[in-house]
C-alpha positions as CSV (number, residue, x, y, z in Angstrom):
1,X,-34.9,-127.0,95.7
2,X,-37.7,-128.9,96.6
3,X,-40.7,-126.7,98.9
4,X,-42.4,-128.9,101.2
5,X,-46.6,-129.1,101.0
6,X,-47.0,-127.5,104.3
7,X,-44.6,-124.5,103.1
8,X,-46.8,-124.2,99.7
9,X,-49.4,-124.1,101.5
10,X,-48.7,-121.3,103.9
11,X,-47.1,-119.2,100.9
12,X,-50.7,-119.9,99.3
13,X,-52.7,-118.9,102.7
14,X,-50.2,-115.8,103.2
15,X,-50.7,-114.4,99.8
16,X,-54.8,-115.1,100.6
17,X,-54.7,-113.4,103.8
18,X,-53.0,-110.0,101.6
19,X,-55.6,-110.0,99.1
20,X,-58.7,-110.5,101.8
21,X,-57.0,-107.6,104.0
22,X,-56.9,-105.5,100.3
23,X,-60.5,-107.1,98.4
24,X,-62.9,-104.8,98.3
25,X,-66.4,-105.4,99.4
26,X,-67.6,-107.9,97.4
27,X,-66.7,-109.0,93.7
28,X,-66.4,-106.7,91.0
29,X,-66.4,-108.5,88.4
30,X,-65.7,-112.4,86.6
31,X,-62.8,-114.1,88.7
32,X,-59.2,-114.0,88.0
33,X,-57.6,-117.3,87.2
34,X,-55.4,-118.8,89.6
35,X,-51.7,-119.1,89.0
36,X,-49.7,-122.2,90.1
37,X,-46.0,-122.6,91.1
38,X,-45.3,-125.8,90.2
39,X,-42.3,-128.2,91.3
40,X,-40.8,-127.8,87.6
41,X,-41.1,-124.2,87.5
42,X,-38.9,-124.8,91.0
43,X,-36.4,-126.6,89.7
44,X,-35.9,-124.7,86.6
45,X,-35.9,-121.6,89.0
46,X,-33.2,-123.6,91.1
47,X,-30.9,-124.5,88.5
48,X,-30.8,-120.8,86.7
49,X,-30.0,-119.3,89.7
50,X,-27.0,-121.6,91.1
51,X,-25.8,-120.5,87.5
52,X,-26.1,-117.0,87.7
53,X,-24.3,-117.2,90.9
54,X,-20.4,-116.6,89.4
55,X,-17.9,-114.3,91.1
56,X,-19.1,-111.4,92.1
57,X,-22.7,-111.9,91.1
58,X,-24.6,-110.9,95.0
59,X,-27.9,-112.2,94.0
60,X,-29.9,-114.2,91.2
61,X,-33.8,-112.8,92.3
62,X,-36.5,-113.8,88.9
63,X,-40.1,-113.4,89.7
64,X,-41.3,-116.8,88.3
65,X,-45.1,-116.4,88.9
66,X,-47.7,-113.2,88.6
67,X,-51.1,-112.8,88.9
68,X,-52.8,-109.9,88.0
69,X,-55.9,-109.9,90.5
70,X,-57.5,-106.6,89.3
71,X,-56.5,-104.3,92.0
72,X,-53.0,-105.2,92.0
73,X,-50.8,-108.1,91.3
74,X,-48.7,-110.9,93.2
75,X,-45.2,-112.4,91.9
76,X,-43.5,-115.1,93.5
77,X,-40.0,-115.0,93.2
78,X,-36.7,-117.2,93.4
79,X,-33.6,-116.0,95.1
80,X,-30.3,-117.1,95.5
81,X,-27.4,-115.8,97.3
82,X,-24.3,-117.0,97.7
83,X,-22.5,-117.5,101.2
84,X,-21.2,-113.6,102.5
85,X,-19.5,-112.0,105.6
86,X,-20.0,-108.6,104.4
87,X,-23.0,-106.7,102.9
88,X,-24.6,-108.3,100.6
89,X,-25.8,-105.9,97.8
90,X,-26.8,-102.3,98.6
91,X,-29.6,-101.3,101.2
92,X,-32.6,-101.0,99.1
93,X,-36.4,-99.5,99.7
94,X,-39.7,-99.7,97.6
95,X,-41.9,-97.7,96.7
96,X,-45.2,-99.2,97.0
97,X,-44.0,-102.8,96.9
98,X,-44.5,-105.6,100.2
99,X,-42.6,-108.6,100.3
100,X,-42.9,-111.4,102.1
101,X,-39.8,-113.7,102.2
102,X,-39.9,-117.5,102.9
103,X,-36.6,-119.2,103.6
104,X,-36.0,-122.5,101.9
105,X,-32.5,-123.5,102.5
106,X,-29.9,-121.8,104.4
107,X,-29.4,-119.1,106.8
108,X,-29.2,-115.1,106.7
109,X,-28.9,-112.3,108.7
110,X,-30.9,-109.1,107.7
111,X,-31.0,-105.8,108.7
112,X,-34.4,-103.3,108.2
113,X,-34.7,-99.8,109.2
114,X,-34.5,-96.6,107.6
115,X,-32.6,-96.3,104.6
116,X,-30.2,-92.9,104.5
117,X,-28.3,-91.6,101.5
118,X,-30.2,-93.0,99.1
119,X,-30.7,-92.4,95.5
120,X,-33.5,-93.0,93.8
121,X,-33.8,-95.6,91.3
122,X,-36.6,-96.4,88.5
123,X,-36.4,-100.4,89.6
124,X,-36.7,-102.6,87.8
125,X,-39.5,-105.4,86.7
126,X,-38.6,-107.7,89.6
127,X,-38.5,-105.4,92.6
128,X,-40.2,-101.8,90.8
129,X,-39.2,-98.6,91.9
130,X,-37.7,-97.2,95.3
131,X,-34.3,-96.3,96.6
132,X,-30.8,-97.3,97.0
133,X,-27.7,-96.9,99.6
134,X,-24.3,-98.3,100.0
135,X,-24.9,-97.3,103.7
136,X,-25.5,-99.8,106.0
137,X,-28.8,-98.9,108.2
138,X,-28.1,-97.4,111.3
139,X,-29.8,-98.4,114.4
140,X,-31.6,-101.2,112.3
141,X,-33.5,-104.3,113.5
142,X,-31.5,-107.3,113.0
143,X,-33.1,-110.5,112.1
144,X,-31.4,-114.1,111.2
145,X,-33.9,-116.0,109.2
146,X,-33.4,-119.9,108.5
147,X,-35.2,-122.6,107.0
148,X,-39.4,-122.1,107.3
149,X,-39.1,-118.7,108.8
150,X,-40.5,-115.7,107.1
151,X,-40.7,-112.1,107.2
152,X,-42.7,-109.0,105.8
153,X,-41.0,-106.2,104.4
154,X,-43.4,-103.1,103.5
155,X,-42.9,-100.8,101.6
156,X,-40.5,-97.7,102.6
157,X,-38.3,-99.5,105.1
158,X,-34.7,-100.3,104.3
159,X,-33.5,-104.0,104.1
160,X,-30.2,-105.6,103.1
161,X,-28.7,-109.0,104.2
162,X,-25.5,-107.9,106.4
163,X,-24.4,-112.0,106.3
164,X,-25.4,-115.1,104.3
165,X,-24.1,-118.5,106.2
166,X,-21.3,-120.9,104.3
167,X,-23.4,-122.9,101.7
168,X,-25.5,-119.6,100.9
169,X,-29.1,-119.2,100.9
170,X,-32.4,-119.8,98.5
171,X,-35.6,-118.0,100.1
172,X,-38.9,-117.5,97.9
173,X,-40.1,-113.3,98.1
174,X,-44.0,-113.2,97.7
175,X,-44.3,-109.6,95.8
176,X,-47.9,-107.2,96.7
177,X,-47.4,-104.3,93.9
178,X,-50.3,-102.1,93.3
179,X,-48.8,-100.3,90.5
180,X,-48.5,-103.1,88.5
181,X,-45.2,-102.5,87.7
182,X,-44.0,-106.0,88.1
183,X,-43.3,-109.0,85.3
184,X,-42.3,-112.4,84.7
185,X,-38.4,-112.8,84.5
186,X,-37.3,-113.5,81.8
């Protein structure tokens, strides 16, 4: 799935705008070395996750960037999901992690809100830790994303796609995670 220049560039100058709001005054040390997200890393992103896709499979979601920038670090992930009229996965709620989708290709509706009846679960390397529910947010704010939009998700609110549009959807999550709980997928 090929990202246009002007969408790198506003994933790069969101992720900047995060790390100004969180810097410090003033560096503390040598600087951290930039991390790139290159076309091939796209494409290979692409092409494992229309494969992981098979029946019943909700979601392919592999961080396929991180930089550790001292105070916390930054994945960039790849998602795919495929085409839905029902929930899409459970409702879920981190911890301490933002995200900041991007839509590439296709179209979404998502619910956020507060999560109820959850359980707590450890998380994982790709989203961390937070909570879990198979019940749909009540009272939620509902949002259909498409190509080029975004939105922020911080941590502690509830968020679950309630439809994905025929064809599916591919959206790029920009991951803030203090804790540095977060990797590379593998």
């Amino acid at each position: 799935m090929r990202l246009s220049v002007f969408s790198l560039v506003i994933l790069g100058a969101l992720t900047g705008f995060v790390q100004a709001a969180q810097a410090q005054s003033g560096p503390s040390g040598p600087p951290k070395p930039a991390v790139d997200v290159t076309q091939a890393m796209l494409d290979i992103a692409a092409k494992i996750g229309a494969a992981a896709l098979k029946p019943g499979v909700s979601v392919s979601d592999r961080n396929i960037a991180l930089s550790d920038t001292g105070g916390y670090n930054v994945t960039v992930a790849y998602v795919t999901r495929p085409a839905s009229k029902v929930m899409s996965g459970t409702v879920l709620s981190h911890d301490q992690i933002t995200e900041i989708y991007y839509v590439v290709s296709g179209r979404g509706t998502q619910v956020t809100g507060a999560l109820t009846n959850g359980t707590k679960q450890a998380g994982s390397t790709t989203i961390g830790p937070g909570w879990s529910s198979t019940t749909p947010i009540a009272n939620g704010r509902t949002t259909t994303l498409g190509p080029g939009e975004m939105q922020v998700i911080p941590p502690n609110t509830g968020h679950v796609w309630t439809e994905i549009a025929d064809g599916g959807m591919v959206y790029m999550v920009i991951r803030i995670d203090p804790g540095h709980v977060l990797a590379l997928s593998k």
